[in-house]
Phi, psi and omega in degrees: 000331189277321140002293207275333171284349181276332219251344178232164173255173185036047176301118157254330131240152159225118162292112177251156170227138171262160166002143150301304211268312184216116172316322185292345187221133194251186194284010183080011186223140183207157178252128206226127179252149167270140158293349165185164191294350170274328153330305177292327192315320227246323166320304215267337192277345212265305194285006195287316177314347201026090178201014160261132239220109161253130169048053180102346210234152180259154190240156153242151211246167138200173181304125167263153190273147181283158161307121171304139164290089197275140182315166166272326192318310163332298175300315168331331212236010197261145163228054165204159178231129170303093201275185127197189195061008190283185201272121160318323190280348170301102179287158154315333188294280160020293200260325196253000179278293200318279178292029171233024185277305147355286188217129211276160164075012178260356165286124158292267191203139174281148136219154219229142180243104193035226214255053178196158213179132183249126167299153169237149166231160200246018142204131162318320166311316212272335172296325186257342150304316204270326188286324170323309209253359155260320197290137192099013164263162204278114184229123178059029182059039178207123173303067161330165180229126153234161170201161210286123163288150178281127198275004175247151163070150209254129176293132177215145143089260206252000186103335197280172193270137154198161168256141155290092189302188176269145158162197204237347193236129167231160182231126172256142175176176177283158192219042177277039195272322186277012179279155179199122193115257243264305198088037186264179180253149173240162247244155243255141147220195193252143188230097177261170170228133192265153185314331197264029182125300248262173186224146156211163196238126160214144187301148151280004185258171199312152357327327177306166164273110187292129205283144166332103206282002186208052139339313213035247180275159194272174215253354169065034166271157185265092141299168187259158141202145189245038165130348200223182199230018170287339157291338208306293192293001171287311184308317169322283216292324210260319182220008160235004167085005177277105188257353158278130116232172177283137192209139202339329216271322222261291163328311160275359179265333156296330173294080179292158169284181152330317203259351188295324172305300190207087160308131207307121187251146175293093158342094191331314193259020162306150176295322186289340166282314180300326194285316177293324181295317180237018153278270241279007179252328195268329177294293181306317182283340186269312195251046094098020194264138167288147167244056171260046187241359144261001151282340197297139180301277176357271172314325148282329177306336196266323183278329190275332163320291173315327178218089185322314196268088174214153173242140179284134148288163191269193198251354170286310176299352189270312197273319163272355171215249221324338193261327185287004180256326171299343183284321185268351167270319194284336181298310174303273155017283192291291177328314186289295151351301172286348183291313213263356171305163182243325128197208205191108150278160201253148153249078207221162213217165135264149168233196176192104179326184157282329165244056158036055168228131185275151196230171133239150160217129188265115180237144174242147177231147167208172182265098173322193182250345162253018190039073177223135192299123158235142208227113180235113170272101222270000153211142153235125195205143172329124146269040240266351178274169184310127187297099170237152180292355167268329185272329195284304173329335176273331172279001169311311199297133194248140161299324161299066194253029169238019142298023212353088181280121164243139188261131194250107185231186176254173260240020198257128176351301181278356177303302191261358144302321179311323185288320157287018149266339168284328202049045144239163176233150234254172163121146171243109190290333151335297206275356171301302169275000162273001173244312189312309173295314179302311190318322211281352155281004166264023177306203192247303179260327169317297179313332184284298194274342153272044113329292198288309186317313181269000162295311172275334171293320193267358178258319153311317162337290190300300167266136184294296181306331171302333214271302172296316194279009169296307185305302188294317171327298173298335181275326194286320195284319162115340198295141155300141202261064183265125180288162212265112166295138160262128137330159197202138206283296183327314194276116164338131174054028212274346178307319177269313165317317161325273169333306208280003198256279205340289175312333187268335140310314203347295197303312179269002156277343164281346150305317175267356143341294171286300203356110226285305235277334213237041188248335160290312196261001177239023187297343200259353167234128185276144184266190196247139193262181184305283193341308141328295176303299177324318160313318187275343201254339162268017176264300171336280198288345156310303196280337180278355130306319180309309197297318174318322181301315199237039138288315196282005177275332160257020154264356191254149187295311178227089195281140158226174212292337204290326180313293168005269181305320199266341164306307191297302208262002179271305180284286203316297175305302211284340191251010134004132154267154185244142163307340174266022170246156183269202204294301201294293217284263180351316213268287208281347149340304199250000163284324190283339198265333176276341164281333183250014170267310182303339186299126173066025187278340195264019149216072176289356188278329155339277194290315162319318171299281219282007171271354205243294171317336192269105196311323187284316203231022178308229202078260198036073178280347171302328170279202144287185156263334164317298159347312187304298182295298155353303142308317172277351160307328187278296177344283209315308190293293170308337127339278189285345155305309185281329179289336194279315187294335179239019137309331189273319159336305203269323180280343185278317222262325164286310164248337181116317218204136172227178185222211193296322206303321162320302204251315172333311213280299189293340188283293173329321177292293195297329190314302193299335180279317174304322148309320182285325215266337171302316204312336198276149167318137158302168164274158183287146163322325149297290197320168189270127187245000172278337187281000000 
């Protein structure tokens, strides 16, 4: 720069770029930016004569062509970088261990052209990381340059953009008039000159095969040339002995395209983006994910694997338009559903977060016109006033009431004021039988003995050394490396599930108990004696049928009312008392079959009817046979009342008036059907009592 400043004004920079080959030596050519075009104008008239000499050497000038300018929109969207200045001994390997430093696995792929080389990242974040964090770093003892690549005109050499004009004459020679700074000599180009005066210049160094450094002057022979560079390269070969040269052809094998650069991207409003864009709405919305889960490293690795081209929309685009236009379609959908149901049962429950803010959730369930269970959850909503049965009872209240709607809750004081505030009706056969059970576990000796059961479950918790010599026990014993359960009074079967895990440890918690390691911290826990154990393993075997009850009520996919009687009349024989049982296994027996004998009594004819309906239990081996007949006497008349009714219908309309011959006729009818349908096989106990 100070050189170009004795001899022109108004320098503002000069570009050197170095050797391919020796860091230490630049290519012989440099770019001298001016402060205004006229400033060069006055530069180039001055140094054109070429008869001015830096560090000894005559230099030659000409106007350099600027680089096209790419849009920004474009540039927004460019995720590969432009490397230069790098080593020739600098591998592709190398180079993606380096821009991968950053993020491990954030490199696409590399490629590398002589001494310059374009990174690909598999995101543009990771492409504006790794450039903050190489460029000016030192690789293979060479000071890199990066920079985002351009998606027009082909980099070479030293970076700039250049063309080969038109024109009838070329001069071939060493060129060192473009070194500028060191005065070192640099590596040969090609020098055409065009008719109308002017010169442009293109490196010559590799990939091209570099010209000989001991040329000396150059030789000024006058060649023909008409579009193609075949005397050039005759002429080489013929009187400097160079049998490589480059020739357009050569350029374009070298030359990545366009698309190498900016792999083909998906159109937002493409079908396939929009289908991805809103499977990633449904995904946020089924797994409950915040969003800013589509900012997550992860989660992008995962989508440009599946689909490379789709571009992530931002999470704004997720929370303002996609999940609220997916929130009003699926809001119609159930409204239109609930229109054409005929009725609707209700299901709700209170919870209570983790930052202790109270909830209700409202689920509706009904039967299509194709009998398929459809289950919609139709609020989540704050509660912060008293759960009391009148406040809960108001969010209850259904608008629609002539969906005759029934609500189905667990068994708690303010559950069923919520329902008679509702006018609806209340209960959970699940959960029915879980106050059954807690009562017959508040016995005396039950209680006593998961006293003790959670006392030794909480001290294994609680200590890390208990825990570990629990593990070695177990491994030595032979025992599944199982942790030890705590009951929870709320959580269903969570009592038995205690016992039965206990019991299946039982030999290493009592090993590790005596342990030398655990005689300070276990002084205060006692193991359990034969007796105990005996207690716990007919306790087991009490609950285990209950618990089979109320897995299948919450496993069954489409539960219905019809389950009830036959669950209920199941439990009852199993809590029978038997002469082999002892005084503890009795006690809680007869607690349980008198909580559950009172349940449901007033509408038992109900649960008979819809049990009687159910392909699985027509039957009814669970009753008397009065009971039976009684029940299906009743099928029958209600029937033939809805067939009389819309029979009168269809006849009022015809006729005016219809008379006895009518309700004879529809009584007849239901009878033979109703008779065919005892007569048919039952359905098996898996099946769909909906098909």
């Amino acid at each position: 720069m100070e050189e170009m400043k004795k001899v022109t004004d108004g320098v503002v920079d000069v570009i050197v770029y170095p050797s391919a080959t020796d860091k230490n030596r630049n290519r012989g050519f440099a770019f001298v930016e001016y402060e205004s075009h006229k400033a060069a104008a006055m530069a180039r008239r001055k140094l054109i004569p070429e008869t001015l000499q830096l560090w000894g050497l005559n230099i030659q000038v000409d106007w350099a062509e600027p680089e096209k300018d790419v849009d920004e929109e474009t540039m927004q969207r460019v995720r590969v970088l432009y490397v230069r200045n790098l080593m020739l001994s600098t591998s592709e390997e190398t180079l993606q261990e380096e821009f991968s430093r950053g993020r491990r696995g954030s490199v696409e792929r590399v490629k590398k052209l002589t001494d310059y080389a374009f990174v690909h990242y598999r995101s543009r974040q990771d492409a504006l990381d790794a450039l903050r964090l190489m460029d000016g770093a030192l690789i293979d003892g060479a000071l890199v340059a990066v920079s985002l690549a351009k998606p027009a005109g082909g980099r070479e050499g030293g970076g700039a953009t250049w063309r080969r004009g038109g024109g009838a004459r070329g001069y071939v020679g060493r060129n060192p008039a473009m070194v500028a700074g060191g005065g070192q000599t640099g590596d040969g180009l090609f020098v055409f000159q065009r008719e109308d005066g002017g010169m442009e210049g293109r490196n010559c160094t590799s990939p091209r095969p570099p010209l000989p450094l001991h040329l000396g002057n150059p030789c000024l022979v006058e060649l023909k040339y008409t579009g193609k560079t075949t005397n050039l390269a005759n002429y080489l070969k013929r009187k400097h002995g160079i049998t490589q040269v480059t020739t357009p052809n050569n350029v374009a094998e070298t030359t990545p395209p366009l698309s190498y650069f900016f792999p083909q991207t998906l159109s937002r409003t493409s079908k396939r983006a929009l289908d991805v864009t809103s499977a990633i709405a449904n995904f946020i919305c089924k797994d409950m994910r915040t969003y800013s889960v589509v900012e997550n490293e992860g989660f992008r690795d995962l989508l440009h694997t599946l689909e490379p081209r789709y571009v992530m929309p931002s999470r704004q685009h997720f929370s303002e338009k996609c999940i609220p236009n997916l929130y009003n379609e699926v809001k119609a959908r159930v409204k239109c559903d609930l229109e054409k149901a005929t009725r609707v049962a209700i299901t709700t429950d209170g919870w209570t977060s983790h930052t202790i803010e109270a909830y209700v959730t409202v689920t509706s369930h009904h039967i299509d016109s194709d009998w398929n269970m459809k289950n919609y959850v139709l609020q989540t909503r704050v509660l912060n006033e008293a759960h009391t049965g009148k406040n809960i009872g108001s969010v209850h209240r259904v608008g629609d009431k002539d969906k005759n709607p029934a609500l189905v809750t667990d068994n708690a004081s303010n559950m069923t004021v919520a329902g008679v505030e509702a006018n609806l009706s209340p209960h959970c056969f699940g959960h029915t039988i879980n106050l059954a059970t807690q009562r017959g576990l508040k016995c005396t000796a039950a209680a006593r003995l998961l006293g003790r059961v959670r006392h030794i479950v909480a001290f294994f918790h609680k200590s890390t050394v208990a825990s570990a010599v629990l593990k070695e026990r177990q491994t030595l014993l032979g025992l599944p490396e199982h942790k030890l359960k705590q009951d929870v009074i709320t959580c269903w079967n969570s009592s038995y599930d205690m016992l039965e895990r206990f019991l299946e440890q039982q030999a290493a918690v009592c090993a590790s108990l005596l342990d030398q390691k655990m005689r300070k911290e276990a002084c205060d826990v006692n193991t359990l004696n034969e007796s105990d154990i005996s207690a716990a393993e007919d306790l087991v075997g009490l609950l285990s049928p209950v618990k089979v009850a109320t897995t299948i009520m919450c496993e069954e996919k489409q539960p219905t009312l019809s389950m009830i009687t036959p669950l209920k009349a199941k439990l009852l024989d199993h809590l029978k008392i038997s002469e082999e049982d002892y005084t503890l296994v009795t006690e809680i027996k007869l607690t349980m079959a008198g909580d559950l004998r009172d349940r449901y009594v007033n509408v038992q004819q109900i649960l008979h009817k819809a049990s009687a309906l159910d392909p699985r239990f027509k039957k009814l081996p669970y009753t008397s046979v009065e009971d039976e007949e009684k029940t299906f006497e009743c099928l029958i008349t209600e029937a033939a009342a809805l067939w009389d009714q819309t029979k009168r219908k269809a006849l009022a309309q015809l006729f005016g008036d219809t008379n006895n011959q009518t309700e004879k006729s529809s009584r007849r009818i239901t009878q033979a059907e109703m008779v065919k349908y005892k007569d048919t096989d039952s359905l098996t106990l898996d099946g769909n009592a909906l098909d």
